[in-house]
C-alpha positions as CSV (number, residue, x, y, z in Angstrom):
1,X,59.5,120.1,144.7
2,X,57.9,122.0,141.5
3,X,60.1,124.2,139.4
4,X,58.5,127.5,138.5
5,X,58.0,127.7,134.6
6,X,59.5,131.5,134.8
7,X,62.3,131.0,136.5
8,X,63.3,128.2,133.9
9,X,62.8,130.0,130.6
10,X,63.7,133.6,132.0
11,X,67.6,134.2,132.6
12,X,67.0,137.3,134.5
13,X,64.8,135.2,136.6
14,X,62.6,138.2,137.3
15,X,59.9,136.8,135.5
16,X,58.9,137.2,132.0
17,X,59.5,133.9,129.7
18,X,60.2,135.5,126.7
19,X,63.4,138.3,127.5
20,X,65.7,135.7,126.4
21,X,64.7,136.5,122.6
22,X,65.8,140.5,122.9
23,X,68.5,139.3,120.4
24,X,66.3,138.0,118.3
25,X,64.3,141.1,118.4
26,X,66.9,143.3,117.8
27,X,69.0,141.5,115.1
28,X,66.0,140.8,113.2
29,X,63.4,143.4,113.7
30,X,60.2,142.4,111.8
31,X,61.1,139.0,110.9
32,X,60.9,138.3,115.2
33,X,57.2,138.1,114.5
34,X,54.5,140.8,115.3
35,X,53.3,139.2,119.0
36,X,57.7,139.2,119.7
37,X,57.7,143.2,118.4
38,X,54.0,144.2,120.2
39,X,55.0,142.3,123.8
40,X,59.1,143.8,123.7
41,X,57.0,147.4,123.4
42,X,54.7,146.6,126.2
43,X,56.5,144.3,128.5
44,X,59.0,146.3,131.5
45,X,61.3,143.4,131.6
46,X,61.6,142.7,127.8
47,X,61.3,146.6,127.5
48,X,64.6,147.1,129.8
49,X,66.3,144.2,128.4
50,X,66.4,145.2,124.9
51,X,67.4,148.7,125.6
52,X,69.9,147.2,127.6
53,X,71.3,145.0,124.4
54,X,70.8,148.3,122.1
55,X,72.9,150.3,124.1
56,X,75.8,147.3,124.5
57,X,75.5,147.0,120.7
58,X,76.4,150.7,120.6
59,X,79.3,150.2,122.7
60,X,80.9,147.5,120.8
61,X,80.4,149.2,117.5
62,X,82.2,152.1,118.8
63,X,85.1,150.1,119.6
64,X,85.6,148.5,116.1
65,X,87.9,150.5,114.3
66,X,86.8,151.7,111.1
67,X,90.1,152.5,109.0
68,X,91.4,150.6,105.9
69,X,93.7,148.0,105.9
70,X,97.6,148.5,105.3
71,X,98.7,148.5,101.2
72,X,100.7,145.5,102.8
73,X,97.6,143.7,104.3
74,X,95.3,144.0,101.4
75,X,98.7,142.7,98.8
76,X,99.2,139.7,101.2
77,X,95.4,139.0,101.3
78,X,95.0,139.3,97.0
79,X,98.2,137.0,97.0
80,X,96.8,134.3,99.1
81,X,93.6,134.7,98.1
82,X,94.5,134.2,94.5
83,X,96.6,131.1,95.6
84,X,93.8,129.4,96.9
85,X,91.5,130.4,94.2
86,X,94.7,128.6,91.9
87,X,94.5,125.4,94.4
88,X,90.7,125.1,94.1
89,X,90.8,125.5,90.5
90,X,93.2,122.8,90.1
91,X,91.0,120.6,92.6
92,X,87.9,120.9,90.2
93,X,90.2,120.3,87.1
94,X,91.0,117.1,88.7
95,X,87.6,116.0,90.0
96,X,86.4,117.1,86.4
97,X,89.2,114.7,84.7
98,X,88.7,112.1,86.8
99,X,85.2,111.6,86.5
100,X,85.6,112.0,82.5
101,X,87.9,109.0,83.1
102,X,85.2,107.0,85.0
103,X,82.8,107.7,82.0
104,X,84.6,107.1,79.4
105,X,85.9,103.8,81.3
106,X,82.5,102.9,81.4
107,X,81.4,103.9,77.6
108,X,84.4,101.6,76.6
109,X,83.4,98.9,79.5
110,X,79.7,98.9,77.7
111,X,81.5,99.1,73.9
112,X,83.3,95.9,74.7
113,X,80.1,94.1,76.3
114,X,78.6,95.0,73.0
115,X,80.9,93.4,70.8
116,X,81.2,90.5,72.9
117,X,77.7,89.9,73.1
118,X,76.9,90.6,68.9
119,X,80.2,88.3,68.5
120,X,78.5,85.6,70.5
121,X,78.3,82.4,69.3
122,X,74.3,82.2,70.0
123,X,74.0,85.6,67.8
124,X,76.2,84.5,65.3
125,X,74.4,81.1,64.6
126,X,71.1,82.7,64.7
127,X,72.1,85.4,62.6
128,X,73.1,82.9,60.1
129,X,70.4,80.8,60.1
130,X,68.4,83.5,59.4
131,X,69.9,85.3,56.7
132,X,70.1,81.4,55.3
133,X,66.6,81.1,55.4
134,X,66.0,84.4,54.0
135,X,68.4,83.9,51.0
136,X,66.7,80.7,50.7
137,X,63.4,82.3,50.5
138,X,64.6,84.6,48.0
139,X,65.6,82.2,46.2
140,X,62.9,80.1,45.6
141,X,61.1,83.1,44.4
């Protein structure tokens, strides 16, 4: 039993593979692509499909209501939005402090290696022995 490729791809199922990117061709206009734009102006099914969308996109626009928002509305919205703006600013203070806290833990983790690794008692000796053997040399001469 073969499937036929246009029935597949098409959701019309009238024939033509690419209808199901009208959307695309509307939304986007020249950024669908020039073969998209040249084969929606040329192909009946495509053709029909994307007037079809066109003229539903005109109906829903004319349903949104374009009026402002209530004094009330816009007062709640600047209040919350200003509390979360407060909570995410507080978030980054802490993420900030807290990863100062990791460096500096790690400056003073590195300080102390340091000074136990100068304080040694390999270091130490050899330090000796060779400001010994310089003051000896010094000395001498």
């Amino acid at each position: 039993m073969s499937t036929n490729h246009m029935d597949v791809t098409s959701t019309e199922g009238t024939g033509c593979p690419h209808s199901h990117k009208a959307s695309l061709v509307l939304e986007n206009g020249e950024l669908a692509g020039d073969f998209l734009s040249r084969h929606f102006e040329s192909c009946e099914v495509c053709n029909s499909k994307l007037l079809k969308l066109k003229n539903d996109r005109k109906v829903f626009l004319k349903q949104i209501p374009f009026i402002s928002s209530p004094v009330e509305v816009k007062q709640i919205f600047e209040a919350e939005s200003d509390e979360f703006e407060n909570k995410i600013k507080r978030r980054v203070i802490k993420l900030k402090r807290k990863k100062v806290y990791e460096v500096n833990r790690s400056i003073w983790a590195f300080i102390l290696d340091l000074k136990e690794a100068f304080l040694s008692k390999p270091v130490v000796l050899s330090l000796f022995s060779v400001l010994g053997v310089w003051s000896y040399i010094k000395f001498l001469n």
